[in-house]
C-alpha positions in Angstrom: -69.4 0.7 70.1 -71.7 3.1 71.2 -73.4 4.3 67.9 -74.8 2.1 65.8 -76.3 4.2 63.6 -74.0 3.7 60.3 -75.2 -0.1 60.8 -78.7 0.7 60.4 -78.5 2.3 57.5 -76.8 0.0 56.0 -78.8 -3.0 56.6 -82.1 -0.3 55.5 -80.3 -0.1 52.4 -79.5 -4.1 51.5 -83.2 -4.6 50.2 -81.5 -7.5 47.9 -81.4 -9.5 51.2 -85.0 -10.6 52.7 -85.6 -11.5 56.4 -84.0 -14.7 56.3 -80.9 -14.0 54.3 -80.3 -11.2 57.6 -81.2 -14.1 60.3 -78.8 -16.5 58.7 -77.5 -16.4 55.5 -74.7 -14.0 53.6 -76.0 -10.9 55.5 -75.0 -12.1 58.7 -71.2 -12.7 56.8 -71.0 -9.4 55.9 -71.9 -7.8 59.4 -69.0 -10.0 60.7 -66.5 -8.5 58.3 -67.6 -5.2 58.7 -67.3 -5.6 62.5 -64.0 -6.8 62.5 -63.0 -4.1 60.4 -64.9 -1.1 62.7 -63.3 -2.8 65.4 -59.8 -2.2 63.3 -60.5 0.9 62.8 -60.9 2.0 66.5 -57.2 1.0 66.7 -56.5 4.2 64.9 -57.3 5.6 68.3 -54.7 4.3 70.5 -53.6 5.0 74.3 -49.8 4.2 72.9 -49.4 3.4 76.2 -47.7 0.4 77.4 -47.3 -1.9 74.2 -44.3 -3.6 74.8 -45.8 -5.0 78.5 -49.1 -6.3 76.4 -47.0 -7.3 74.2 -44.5 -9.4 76.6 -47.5 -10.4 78.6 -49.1 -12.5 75.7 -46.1 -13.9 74.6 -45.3 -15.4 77.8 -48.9 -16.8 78.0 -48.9 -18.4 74.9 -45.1 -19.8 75.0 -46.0 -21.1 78.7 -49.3 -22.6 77.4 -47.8 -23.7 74.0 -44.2 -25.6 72.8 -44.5 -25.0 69.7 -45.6 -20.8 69.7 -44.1 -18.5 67.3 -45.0 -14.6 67.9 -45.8 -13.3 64.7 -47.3 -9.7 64.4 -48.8 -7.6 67.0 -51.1 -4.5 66.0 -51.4 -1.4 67.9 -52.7 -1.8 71.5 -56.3 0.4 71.8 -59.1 1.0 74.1 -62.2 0.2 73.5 -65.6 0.6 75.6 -67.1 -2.9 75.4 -70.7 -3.3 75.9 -71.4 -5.2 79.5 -73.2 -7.9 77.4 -69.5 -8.9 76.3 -67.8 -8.3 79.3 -70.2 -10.5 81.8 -69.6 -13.3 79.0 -66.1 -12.6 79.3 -66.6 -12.8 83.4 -64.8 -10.0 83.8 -67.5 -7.3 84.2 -66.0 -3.7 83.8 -62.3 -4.7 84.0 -61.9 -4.6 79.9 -60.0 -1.7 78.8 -57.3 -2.5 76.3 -57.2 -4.8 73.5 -54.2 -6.5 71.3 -54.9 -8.5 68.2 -52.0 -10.5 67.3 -50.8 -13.1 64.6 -49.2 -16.0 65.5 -48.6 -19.7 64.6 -48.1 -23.1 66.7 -45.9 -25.4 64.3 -47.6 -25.2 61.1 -50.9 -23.9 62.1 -51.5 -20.1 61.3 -54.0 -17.5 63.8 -54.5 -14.2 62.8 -56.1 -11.6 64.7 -56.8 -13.1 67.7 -57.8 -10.7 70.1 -56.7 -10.6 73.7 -58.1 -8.6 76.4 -56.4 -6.5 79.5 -57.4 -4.6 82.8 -56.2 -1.1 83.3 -52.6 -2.6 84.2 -52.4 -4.2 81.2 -53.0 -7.7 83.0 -54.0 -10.2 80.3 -58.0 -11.7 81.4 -58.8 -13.3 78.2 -58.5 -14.8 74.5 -60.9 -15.0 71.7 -61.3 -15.1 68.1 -61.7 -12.2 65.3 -64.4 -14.6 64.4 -66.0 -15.0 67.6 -65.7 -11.4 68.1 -67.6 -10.5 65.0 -70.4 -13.0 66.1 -70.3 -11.5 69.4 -71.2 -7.9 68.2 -73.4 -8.9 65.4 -75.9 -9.9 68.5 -75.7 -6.5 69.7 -76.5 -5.4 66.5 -79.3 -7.9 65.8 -80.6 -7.2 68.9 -81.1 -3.5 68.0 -82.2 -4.3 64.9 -85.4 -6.5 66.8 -86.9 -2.6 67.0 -86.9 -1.8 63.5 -89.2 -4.3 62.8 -86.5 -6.1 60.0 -86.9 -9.4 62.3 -89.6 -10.8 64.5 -89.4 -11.4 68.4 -89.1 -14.6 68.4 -86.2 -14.5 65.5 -84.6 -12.1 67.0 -84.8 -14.3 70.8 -83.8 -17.2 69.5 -80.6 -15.5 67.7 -79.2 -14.1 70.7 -79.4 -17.2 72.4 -77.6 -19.3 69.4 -74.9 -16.8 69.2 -74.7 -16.2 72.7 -73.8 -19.7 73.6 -71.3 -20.3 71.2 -69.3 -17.4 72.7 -69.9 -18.6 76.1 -68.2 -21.9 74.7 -65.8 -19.8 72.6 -64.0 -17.7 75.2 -60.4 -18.6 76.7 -60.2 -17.4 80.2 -57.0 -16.5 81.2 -56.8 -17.4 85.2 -55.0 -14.9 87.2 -52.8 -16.6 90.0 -53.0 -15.0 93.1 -49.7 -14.1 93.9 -50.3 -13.3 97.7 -50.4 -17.1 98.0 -46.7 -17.4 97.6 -47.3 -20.1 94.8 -43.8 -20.7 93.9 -43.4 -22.5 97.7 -43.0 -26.6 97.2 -41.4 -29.4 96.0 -41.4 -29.3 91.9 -39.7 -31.8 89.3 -39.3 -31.9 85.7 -39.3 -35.5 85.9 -35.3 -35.6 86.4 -34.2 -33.3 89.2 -35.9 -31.5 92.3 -36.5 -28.1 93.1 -37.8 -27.2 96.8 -38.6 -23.9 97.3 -39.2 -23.1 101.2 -41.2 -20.3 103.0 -38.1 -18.9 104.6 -36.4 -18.3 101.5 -34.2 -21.2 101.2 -34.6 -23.8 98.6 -32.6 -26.6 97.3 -31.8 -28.5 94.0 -31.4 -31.8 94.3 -30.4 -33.7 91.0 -30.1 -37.8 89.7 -25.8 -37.0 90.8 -26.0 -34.2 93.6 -27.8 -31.9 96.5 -27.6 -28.2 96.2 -28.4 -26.4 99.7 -29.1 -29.4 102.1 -27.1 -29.3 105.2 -23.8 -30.4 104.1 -23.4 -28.1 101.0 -20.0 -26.5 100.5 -18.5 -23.7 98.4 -14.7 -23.1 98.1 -14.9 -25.5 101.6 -17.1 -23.2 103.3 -20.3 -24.5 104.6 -23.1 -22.5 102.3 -26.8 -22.3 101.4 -29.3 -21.5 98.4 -31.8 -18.8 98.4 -34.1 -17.7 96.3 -35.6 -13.9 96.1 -38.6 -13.7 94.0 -40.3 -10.8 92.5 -44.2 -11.4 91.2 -44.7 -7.8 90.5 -42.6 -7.9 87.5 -44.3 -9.8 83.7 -42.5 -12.1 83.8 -41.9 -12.9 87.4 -38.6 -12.6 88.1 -36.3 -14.9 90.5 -32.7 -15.2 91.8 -30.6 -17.9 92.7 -28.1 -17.1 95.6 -25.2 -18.8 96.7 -24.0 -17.4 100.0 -21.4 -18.4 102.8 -23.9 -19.3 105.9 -20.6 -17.8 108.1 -19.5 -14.4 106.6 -22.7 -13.8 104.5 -20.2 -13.6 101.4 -22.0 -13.9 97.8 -20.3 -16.7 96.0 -22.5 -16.4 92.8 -26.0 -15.5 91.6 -28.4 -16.8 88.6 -31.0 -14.7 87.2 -33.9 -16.1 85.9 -37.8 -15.5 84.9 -40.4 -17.5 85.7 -44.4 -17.9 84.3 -46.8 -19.8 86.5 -48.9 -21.9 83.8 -51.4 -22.8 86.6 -50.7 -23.7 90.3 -49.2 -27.1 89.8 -46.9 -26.2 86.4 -44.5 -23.5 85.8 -42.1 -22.7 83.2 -38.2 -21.6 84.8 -35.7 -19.9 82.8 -32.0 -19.1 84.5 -29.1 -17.4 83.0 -25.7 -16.9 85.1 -25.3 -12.8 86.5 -22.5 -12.8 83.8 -24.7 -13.6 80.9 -27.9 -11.6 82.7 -31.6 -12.5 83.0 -33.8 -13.6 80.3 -36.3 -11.9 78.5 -38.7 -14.3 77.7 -39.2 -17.6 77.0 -38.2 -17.9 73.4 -37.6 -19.5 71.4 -39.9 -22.3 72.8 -37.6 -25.5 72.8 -34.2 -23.4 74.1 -32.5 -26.5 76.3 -32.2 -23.6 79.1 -36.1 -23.4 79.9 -37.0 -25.5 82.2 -41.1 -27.3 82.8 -41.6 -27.8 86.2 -44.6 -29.4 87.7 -45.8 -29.7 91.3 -45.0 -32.4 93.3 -46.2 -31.6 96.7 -46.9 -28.2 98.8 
């Protein structure tokens, strides 16, 4: 929000409200709406660009992070130049460029208008409130207000810092795994079965009945083994399942399947057979073919 001009004028206009009523009181109510609803507004001027990858990208946050996550609605991505006050409290200084508000509900709990935040690629860095939002920029405006003389110094001071805090408190970050790392490579378990993914590409699945890929696995009585081939630059990451013949090479059968790294030590695994093709996401949340895995050892 680069102008702030309208505000002014109409905080010099609400002479019904003294000094303290603008520190704390309904005033201070009022901005918030009418920040949430300028901040609406701005939507009107959209990029268009890339909605369906914001899109996809908050719903597999919030399914991986959440059980029981239903997507509700999404408004129209926008950009918006955020003043570096917000984005140092968001840690990500000068990397906001888009933001998504959506509606959504976990069991029987409702959230509207959350607002989530992205790079320029449209990679998700963070989550907050339309409430905590509206606080946010009502600093800004209070703190330009400190010059018109409306509020003191020391009201004005000790404003910022209340507010200020409780969006430092208020703001989900949204860690970025550092794909270069390999991450997927261990041992993981959903508390049942194993699933060893190795640096050379071969992995193995070894349940409470059987072993897939150790060194006496056998397809159609040929001695096989189980790769994987993962893609991170895809949202979500993307994996396969091969089943090959270790003598002629020959394909015996493939599963497709997405995957979403919570954090480093839990990710969510979906797999569908090449016939059926790969998933698209991760709903709904409780489908018996989505797998929790955590990590076991490296």
């Amino acid at each position: 929000m680069k102008d702030k001009t309208s505000f002014f004028v109409l905080l010099r206009r609400a002479n019904k409200y003294n000094t303290k009523d603008i520190i704390t009181g309904k005033m201070k109510q009022i901005l918030n709406a009418l920040i949430v609803f300028i901040l609406m507004i701005a939507a009107l001027n959209v990029t268009g660009q890339d909605q369906a990858k914001a899109e996809q990208a908050v719903k597999n946050y919030l399914s991986g992070k959440y059980t029981n996550y239903t997507a509700g609605v999404f408004d129209q991505i926008f950009e918006q130049d955020y003043p570096s006050m917000f984005q140092e409290k968001m840690e990500k200084p000068g990397e906001i460029k888009y933001t998504l508000t959506h509606n959504y509900s976990l069991g029987d709990i409702e959230t509207e208008n959350e607002f989530f935040f992205f790079d320029k690629d449209y990679n998700l860095l963070g989550q907050l409130s339309s409430e905590n939002v509206g606080e946010l920029f009502t600093v800004f405006l209070m703190d330009g207000i400190a010059g018109t003389g409306l509020l003191t110094d020391n009201d004005s001071t000790r404003l910022l810092e209340e507010d200020l805090a409780l969006i430092q408190d208020s703001v989900i970050y949204i860690k970025k795994i550092d794909y270069s790392l390999n991450p997927v490579i261990g041992l993981w378990s959903d508390g049942e079965s194993y699933y060893k993914f190795k640096e050379n590409g071969l992995c193995e699945i070894i349940t409470p009945d059987d072993t897939f890929g150790d060194d006496q696995y056998t397809v159609r009585g040929e001695k096989a083994r189980l790769t994987y081939v993962i893609d991170y630059n895809t949202s979500p990451v993307t994996i396969d399942i091969v089943i090959t013949s270790e003598n002629s090479g020959q394909e015996f059968g493939r599963a497709l399947g997405i995957l979403l790294f919570i954090n480093y030590d839990k990710i969510k695994l979906r797999m569908n057979s090449s016939e059926s093709g790969r998933p698209q996401d991760f709903l709904p949340p409780f489908s018996p073919d989505i797998l929790i895995l955590n990590k076991v050892a490296k």
